[in-house]
VMD Tcl script that builds the backbone (N, CA, C; Angstrom):
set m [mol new atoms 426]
animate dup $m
set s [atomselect $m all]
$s set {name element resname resid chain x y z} {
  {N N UNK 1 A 0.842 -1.164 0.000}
  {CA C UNK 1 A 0.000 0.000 0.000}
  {C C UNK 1 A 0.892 1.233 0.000}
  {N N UNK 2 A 0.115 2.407 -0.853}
  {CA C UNK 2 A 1.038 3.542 -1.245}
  {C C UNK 2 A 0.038 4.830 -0.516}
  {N N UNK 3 A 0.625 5.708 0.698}
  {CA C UNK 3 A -0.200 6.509 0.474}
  {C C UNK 3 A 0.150 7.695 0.329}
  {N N UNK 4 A -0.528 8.524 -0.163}
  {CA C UNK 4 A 0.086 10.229 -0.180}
  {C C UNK 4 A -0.678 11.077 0.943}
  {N N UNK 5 A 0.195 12.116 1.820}
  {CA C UNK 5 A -0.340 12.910 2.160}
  {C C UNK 5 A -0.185 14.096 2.296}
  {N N UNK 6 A -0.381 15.384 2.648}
  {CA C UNK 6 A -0.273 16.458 2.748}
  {C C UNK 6 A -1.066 17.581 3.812}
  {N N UNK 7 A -0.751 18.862 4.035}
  {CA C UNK 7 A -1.403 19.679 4.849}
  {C C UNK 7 A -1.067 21.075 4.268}
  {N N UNK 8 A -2.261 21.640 4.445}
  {CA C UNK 8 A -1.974 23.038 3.877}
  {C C UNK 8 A -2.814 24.050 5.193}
  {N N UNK 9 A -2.386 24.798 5.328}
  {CA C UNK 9 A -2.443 26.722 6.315}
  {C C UNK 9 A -2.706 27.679 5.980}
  {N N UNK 10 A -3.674 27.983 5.941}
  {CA C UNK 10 A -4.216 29.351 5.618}
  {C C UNK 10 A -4.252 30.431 6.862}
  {N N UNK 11 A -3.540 31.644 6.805}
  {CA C UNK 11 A -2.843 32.107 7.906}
  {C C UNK 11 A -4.226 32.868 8.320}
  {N N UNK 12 A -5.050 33.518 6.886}
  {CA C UNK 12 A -5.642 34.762 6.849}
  {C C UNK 12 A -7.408 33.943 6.979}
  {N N UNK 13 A -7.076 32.779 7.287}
  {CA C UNK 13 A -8.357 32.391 7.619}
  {C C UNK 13 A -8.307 31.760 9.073}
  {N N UNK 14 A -7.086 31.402 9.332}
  {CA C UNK 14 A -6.600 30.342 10.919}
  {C C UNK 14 A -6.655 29.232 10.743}
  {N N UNK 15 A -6.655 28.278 9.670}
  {CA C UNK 15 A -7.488 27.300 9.705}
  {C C UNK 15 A -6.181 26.350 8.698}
  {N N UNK 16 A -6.722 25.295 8.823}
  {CA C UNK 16 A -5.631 24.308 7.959}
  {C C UNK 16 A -6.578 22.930 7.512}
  {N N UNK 17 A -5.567 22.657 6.468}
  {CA C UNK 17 A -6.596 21.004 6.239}
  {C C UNK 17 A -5.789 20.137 5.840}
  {N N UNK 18 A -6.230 19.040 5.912}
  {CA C UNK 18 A -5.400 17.225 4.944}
  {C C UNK 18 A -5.961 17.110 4.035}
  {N N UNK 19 A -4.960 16.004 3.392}
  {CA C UNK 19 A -5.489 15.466 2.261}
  {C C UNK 19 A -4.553 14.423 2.236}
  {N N UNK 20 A -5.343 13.238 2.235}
  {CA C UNK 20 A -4.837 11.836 1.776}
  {C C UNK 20 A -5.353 11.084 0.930}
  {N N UNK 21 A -4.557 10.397 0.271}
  {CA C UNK 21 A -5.000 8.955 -0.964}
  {C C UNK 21 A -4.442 8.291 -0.493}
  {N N UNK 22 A -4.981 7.061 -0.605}
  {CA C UNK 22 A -4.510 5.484 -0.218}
  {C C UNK 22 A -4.500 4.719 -1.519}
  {N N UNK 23 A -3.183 4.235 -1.877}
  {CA C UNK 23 A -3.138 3.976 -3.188}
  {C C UNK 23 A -2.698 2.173 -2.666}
  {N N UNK 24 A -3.460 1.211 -3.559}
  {CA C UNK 24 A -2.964 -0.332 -3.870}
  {C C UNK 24 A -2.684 -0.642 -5.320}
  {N N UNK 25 A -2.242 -1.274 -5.965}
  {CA C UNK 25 A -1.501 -1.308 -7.068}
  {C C UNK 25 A -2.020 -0.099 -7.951}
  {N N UNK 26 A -1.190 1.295 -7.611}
  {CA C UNK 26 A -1.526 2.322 -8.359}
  {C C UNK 26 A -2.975 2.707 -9.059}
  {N N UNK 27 A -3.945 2.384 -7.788}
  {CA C UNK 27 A -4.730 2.692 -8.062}
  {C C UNK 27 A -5.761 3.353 -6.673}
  {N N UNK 28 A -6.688 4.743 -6.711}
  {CA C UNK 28 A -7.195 5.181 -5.133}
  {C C UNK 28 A -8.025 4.288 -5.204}
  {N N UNK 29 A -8.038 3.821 -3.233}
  {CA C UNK 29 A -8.873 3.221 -3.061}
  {C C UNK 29 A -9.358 3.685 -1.669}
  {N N UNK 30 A -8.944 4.995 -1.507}
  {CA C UNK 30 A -9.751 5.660 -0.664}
  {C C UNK 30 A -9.338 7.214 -0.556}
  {N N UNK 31 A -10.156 8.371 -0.565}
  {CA C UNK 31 A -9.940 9.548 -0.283}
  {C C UNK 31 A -10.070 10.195 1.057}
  {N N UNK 32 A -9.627 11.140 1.645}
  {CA C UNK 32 A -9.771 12.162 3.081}
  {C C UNK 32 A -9.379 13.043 3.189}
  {N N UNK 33 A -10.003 14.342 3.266}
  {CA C UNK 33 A -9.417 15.821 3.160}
  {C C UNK 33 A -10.533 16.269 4.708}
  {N N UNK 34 A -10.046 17.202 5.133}
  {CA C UNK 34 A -10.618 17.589 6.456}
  {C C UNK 34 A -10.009 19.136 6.669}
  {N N UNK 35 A -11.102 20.037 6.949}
  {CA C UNK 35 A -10.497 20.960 7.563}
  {C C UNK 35 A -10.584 21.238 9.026}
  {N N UNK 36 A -9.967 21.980 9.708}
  {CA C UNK 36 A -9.431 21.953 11.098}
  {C C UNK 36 A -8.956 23.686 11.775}
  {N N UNK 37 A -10.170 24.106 12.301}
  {CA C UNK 37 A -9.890 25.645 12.636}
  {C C UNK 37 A -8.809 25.734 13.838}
  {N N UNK 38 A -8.109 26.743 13.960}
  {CA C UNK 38 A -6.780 26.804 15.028}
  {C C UNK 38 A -7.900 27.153 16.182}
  {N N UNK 39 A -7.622 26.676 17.681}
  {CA C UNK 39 A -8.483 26.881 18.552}
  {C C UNK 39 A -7.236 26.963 19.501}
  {N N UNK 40 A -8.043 27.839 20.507}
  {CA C UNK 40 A -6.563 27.419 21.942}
  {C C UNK 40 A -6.254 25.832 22.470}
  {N N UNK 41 A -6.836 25.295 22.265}
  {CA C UNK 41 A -6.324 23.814 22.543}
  {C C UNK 41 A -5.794 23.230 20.947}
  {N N UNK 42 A -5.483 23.908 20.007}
  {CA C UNK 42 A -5.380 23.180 18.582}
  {C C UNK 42 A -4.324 24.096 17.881}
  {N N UNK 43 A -3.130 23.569 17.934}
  {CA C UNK 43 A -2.206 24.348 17.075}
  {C C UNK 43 A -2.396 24.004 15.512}
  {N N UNK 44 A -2.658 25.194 15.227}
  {CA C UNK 44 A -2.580 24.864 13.836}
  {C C UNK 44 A -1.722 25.714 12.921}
  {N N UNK 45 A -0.839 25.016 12.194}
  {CA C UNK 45 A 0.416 25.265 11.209}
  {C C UNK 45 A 0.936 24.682 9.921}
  {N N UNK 46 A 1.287 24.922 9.041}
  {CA C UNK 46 A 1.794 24.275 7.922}
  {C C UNK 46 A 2.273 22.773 8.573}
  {N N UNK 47 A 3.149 23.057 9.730}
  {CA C UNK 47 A 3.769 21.893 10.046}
  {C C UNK 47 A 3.098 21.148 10.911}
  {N N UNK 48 A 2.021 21.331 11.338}
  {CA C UNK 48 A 1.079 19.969 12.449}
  {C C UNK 48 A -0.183 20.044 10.944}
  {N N UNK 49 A 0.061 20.290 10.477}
  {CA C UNK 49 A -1.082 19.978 9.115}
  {C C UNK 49 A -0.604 18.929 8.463}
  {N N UNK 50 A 0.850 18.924 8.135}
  {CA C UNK 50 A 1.703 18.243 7.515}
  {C C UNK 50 A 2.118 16.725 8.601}
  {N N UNK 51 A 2.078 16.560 9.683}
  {CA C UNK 51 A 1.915 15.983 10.796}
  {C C UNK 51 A 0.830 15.114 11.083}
  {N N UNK 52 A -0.207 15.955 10.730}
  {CA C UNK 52 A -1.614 15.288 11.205}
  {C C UNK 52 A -2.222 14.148 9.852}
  {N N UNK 53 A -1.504 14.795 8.660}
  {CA C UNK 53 A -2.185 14.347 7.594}
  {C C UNK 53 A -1.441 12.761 7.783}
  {N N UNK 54 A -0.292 12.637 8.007}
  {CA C UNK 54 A 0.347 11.405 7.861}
  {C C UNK 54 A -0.012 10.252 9.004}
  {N N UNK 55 A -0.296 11.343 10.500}
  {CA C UNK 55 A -0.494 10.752 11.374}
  {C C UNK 55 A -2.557 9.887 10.980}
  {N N UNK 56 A -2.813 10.238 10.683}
  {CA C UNK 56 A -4.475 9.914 10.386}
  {C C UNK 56 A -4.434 8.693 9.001}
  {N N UNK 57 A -3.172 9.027 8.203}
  {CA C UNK 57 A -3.121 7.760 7.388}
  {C C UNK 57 A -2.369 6.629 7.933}
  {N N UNK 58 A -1.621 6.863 8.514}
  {CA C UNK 58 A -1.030 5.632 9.604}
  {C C UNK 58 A -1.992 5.184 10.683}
  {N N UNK 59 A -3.048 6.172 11.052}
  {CA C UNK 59 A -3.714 5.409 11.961}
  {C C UNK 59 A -5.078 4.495 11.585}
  {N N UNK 60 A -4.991 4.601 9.697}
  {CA C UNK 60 A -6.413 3.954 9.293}
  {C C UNK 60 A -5.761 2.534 9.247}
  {N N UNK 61 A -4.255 2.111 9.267}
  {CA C UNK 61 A -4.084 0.740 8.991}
  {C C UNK 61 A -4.135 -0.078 10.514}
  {N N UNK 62 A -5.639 -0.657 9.969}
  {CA C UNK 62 A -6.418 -1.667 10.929}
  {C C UNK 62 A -6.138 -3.060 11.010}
  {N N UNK 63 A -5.335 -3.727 9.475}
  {CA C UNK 63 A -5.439 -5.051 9.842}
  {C C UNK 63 A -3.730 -5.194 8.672}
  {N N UNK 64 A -3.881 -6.721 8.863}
  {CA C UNK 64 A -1.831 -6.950 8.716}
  {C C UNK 64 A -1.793 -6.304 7.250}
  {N N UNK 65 A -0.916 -6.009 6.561}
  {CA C UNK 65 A -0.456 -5.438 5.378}
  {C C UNK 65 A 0.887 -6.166 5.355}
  {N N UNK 66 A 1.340 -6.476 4.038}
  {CA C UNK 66 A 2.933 -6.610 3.548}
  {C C UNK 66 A 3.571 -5.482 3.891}
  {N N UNK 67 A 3.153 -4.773 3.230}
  {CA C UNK 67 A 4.347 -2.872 2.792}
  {C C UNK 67 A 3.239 -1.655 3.188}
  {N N UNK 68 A 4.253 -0.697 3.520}
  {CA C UNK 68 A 3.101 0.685 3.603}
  {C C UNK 68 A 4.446 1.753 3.332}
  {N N UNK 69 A 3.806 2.406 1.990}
  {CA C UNK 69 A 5.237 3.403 1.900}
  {C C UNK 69 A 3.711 4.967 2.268}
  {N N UNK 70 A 4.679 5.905 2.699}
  {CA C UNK 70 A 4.002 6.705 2.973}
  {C C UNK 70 A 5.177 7.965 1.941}
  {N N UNK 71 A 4.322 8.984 0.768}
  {CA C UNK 71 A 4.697 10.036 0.297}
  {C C UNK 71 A 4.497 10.686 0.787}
  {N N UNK 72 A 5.002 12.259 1.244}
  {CA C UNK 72 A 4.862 13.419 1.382}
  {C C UNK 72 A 6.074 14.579 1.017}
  {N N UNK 73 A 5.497 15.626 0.569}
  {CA C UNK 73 A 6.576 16.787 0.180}
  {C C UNK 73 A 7.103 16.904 1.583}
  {N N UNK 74 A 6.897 17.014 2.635}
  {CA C UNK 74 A 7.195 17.736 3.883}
  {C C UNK 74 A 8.471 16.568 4.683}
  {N N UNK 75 A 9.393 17.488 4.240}
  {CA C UNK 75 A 10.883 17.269 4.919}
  {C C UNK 75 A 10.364 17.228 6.434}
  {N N UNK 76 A 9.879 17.910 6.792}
  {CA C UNK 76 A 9.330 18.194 8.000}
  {C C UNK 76 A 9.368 16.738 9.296}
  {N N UNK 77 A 7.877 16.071 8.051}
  {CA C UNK 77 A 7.581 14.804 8.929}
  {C C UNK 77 A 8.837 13.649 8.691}
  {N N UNK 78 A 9.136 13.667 7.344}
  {CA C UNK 78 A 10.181 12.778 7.054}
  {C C UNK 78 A 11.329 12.766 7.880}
  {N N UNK 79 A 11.645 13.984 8.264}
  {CA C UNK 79 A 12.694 14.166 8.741}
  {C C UNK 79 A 12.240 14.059 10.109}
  {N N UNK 80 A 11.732 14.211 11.349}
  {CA C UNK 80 A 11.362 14.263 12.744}
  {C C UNK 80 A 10.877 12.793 12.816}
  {N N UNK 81 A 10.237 11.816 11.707}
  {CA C UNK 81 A 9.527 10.256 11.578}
  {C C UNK 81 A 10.933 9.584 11.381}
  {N N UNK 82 A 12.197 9.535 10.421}
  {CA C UNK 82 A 12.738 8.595 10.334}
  {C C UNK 82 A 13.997 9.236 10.289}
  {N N UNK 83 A 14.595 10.602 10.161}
  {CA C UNK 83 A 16.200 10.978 9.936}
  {C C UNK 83 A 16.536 11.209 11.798}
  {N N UNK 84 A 15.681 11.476 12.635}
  {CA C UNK 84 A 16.663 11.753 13.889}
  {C C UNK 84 A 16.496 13.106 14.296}
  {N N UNK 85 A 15.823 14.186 13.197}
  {CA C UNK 85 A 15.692 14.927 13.651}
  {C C UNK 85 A 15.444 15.693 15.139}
  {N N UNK 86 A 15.989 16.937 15.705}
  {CA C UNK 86 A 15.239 17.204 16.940}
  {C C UNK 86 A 13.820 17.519 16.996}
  {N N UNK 87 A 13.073 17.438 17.540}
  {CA C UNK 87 A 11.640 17.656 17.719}
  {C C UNK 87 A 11.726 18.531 18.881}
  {N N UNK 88 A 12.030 19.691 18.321}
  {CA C UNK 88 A 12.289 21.105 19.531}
  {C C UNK 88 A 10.760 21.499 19.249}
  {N N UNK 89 A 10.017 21.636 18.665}
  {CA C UNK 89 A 8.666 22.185 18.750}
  {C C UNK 89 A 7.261 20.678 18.300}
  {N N UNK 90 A 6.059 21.390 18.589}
  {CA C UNK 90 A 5.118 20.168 18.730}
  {C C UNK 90 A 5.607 18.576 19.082}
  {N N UNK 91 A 5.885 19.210 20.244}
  {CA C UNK 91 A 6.762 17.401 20.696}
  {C C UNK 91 A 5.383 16.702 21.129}
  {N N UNK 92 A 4.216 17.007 21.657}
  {CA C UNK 92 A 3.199 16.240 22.109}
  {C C UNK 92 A 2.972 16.121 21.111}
  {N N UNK 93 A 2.505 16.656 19.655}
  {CA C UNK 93 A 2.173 15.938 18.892}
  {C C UNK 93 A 3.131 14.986 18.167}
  {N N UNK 94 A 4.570 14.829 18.347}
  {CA C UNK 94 A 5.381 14.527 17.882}
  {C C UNK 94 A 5.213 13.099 18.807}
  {N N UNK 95 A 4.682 13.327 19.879}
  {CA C UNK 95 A 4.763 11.756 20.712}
  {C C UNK 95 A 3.489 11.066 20.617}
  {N N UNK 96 A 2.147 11.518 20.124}
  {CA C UNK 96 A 0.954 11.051 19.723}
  {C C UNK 96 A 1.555 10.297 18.281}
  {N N UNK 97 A 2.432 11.171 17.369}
  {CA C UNK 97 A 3.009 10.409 16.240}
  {C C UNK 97 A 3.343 9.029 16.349}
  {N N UNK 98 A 4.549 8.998 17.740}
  {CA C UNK 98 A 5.107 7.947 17.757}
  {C C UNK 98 A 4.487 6.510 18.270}
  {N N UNK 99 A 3.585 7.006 18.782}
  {CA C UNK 99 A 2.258 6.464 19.270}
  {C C UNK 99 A 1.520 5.432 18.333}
  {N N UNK 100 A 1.121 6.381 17.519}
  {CA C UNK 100 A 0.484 5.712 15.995}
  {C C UNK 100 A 1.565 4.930 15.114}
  {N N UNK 101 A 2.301 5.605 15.078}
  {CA C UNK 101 A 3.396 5.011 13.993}
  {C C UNK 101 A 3.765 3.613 14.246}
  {N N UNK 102 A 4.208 3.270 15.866}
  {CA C UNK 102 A 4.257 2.044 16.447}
  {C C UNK 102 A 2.799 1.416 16.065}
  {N N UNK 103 A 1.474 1.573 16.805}
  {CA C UNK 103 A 0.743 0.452 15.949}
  {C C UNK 103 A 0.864 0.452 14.853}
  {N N UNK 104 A 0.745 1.386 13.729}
  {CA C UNK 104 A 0.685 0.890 12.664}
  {C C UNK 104 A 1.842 0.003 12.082}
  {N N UNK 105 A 3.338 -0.034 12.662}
  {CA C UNK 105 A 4.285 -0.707 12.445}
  {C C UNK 105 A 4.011 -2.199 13.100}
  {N N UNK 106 A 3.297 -2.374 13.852}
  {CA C UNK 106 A 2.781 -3.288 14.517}
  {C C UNK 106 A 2.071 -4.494 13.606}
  {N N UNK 107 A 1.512 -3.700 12.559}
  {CA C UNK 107 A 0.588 -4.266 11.690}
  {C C UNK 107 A 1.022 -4.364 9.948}
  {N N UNK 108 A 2.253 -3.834 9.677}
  {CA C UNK 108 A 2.851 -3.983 8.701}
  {C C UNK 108 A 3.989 -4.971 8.559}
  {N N UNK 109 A 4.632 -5.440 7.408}
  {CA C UNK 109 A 4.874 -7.266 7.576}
  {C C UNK 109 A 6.806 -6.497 7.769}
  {N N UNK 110 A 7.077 -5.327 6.725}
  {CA C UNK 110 A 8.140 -4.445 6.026}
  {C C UNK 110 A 8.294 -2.983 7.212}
  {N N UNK 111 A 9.092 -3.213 7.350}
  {CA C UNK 111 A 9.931 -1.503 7.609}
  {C C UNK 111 A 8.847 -0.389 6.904}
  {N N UNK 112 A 7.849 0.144 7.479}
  {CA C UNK 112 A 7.190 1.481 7.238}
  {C C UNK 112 A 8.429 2.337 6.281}
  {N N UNK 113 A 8.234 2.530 5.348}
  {CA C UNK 113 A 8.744 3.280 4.401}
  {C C UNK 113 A 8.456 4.911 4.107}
  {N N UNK 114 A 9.179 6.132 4.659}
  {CA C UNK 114 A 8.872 7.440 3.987}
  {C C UNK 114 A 9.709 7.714 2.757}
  {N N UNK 115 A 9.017 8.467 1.955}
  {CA C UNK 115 A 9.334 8.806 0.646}
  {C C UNK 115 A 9.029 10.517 0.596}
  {N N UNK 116 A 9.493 11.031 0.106}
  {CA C UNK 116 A 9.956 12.432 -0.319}
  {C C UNK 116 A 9.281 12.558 -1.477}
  {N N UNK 117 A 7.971 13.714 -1.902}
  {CA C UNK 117 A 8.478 14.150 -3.480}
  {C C UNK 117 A 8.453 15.027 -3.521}
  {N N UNK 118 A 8.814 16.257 -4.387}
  {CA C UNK 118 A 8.700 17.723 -4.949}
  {C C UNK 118 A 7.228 17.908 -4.841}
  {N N UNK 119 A 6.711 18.972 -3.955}
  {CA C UNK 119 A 5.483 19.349 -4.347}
  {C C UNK 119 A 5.430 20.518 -5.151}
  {N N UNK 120 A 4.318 20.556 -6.043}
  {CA C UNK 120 A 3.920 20.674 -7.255}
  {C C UNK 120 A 4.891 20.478 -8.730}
  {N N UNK 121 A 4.650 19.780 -8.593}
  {CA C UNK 121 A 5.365 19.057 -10.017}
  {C C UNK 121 A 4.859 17.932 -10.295}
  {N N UNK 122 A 5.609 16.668 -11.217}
  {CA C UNK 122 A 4.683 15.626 -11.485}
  {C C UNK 122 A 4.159 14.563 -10.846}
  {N N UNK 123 A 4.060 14.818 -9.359}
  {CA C UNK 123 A 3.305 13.410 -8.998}
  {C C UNK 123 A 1.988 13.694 -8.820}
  {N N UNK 124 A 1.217 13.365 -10.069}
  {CA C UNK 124 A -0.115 13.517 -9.421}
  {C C UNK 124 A -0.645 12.869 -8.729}
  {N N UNK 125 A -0.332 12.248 -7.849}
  {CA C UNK 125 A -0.949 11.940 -6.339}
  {C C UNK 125 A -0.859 12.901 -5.554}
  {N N UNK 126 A 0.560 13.522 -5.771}
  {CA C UNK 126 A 0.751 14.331 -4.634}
  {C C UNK 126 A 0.044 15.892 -5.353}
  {N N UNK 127 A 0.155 16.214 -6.013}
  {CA C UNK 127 A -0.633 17.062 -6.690}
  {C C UNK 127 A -2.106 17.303 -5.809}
  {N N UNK 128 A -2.564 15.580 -6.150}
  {CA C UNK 128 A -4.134 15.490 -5.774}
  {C C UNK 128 A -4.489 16.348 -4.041}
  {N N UNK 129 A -3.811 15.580 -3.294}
  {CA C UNK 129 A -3.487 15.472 -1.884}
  {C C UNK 129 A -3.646 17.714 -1.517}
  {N N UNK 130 A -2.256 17.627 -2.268}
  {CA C UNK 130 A -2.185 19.264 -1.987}
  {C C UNK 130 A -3.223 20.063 -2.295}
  {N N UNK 131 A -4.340 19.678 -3.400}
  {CA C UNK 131 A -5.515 20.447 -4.196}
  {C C UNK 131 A -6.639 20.254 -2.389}
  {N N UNK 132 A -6.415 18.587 -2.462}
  {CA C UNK 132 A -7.728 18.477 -0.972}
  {C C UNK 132 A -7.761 19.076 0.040}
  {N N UNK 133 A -5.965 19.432 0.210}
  {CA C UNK 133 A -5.785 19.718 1.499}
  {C C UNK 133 A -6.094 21.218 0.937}
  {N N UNK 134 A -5.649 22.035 0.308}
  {CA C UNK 134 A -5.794 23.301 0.517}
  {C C UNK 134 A -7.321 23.933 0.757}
  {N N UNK 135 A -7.984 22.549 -0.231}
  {CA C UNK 135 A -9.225 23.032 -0.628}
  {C C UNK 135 A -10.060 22.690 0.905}
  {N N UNK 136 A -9.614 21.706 1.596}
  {CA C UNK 136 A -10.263 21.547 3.188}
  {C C UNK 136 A -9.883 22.867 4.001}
  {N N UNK 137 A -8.887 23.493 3.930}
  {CA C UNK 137 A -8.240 24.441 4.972}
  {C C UNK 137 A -8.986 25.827 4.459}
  {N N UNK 138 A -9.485 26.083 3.274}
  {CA C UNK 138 A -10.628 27.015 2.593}
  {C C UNK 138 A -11.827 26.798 2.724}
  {N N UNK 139 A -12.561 25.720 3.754}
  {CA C UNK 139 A -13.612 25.755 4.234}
  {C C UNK 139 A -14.136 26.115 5.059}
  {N N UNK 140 A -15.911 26.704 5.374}
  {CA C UNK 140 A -16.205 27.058 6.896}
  {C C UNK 140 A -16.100 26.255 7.495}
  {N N UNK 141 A -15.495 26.498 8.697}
  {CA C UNK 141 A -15.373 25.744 9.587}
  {C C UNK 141 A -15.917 26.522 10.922}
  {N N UNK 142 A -16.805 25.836 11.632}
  {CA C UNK 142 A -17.200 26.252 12.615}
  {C C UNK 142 A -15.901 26.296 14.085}
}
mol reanalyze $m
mol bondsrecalc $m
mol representation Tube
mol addrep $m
């Protein structure tokens, strides 16, 4: 299983959203975009958008899988999920991550895989992802 995700911030609205595809032999077999208003209990940022989107696709895998590669543009998660990075900021959400990441590693057969791509350019998956997410973070949100 292949999935893409993303998060986008809209400063001038407060608000942010996801967007994920769940891809099996290159093909969707499920969509999720959500928007999410900044509240005092809810940080919301390019980078817990980018956070949340990956964290919510790692937490839909419910039952055993072979492989799970996870795409995203965001050095961010890639880098704080598998390079070592410091996690000097959103460390609670950075430990709810690690949280999820373990079950879902729990339930995968392969080494959880992150992958890197250029956002906006040719992956249209990731393309897709960035259109949902922006287009969730441009919604009313109560």
């Amino acid at each position: 299983m292949k999935i893409w995700c993303d998060g986008a911030f809209k400063p001038s609205l407060n608000q942010g959203g996801v967007g994920i595809v769940w891809t099996k032999d290159g093909e969707i077999i499920k969509k999720f975009s959500k928007g999410y208003k900044k509240t005092e209990n809810r940080k919301v940022t390019n980078q817990t958008m980018e956070m949340l989107a990956a964290m919510i696709a790692l937490n839909e895998i419910k039952e055993e899988i072979e492989s799970l590669e996870i795409v995203t543009d965001s050095m961010y998660v890639i880098g704080g999920a598998t390079l070592g990075w410091k996690r000097k900021a959103n460390v609670n959400l950075w430990n709810k991550f690690d949280e999820i990441m373990r079950k879902a590693q729990s339930l995968v057969k392969t080494e959880i895989k992150f992958t890197h791509t250029y956002g906006h350019k040719d992956d249209k998956f990731n393309n897709l992802v960035d259109e949902m997410a922006s287009d969730a973070s441009k919604e009313f949100i109560e």
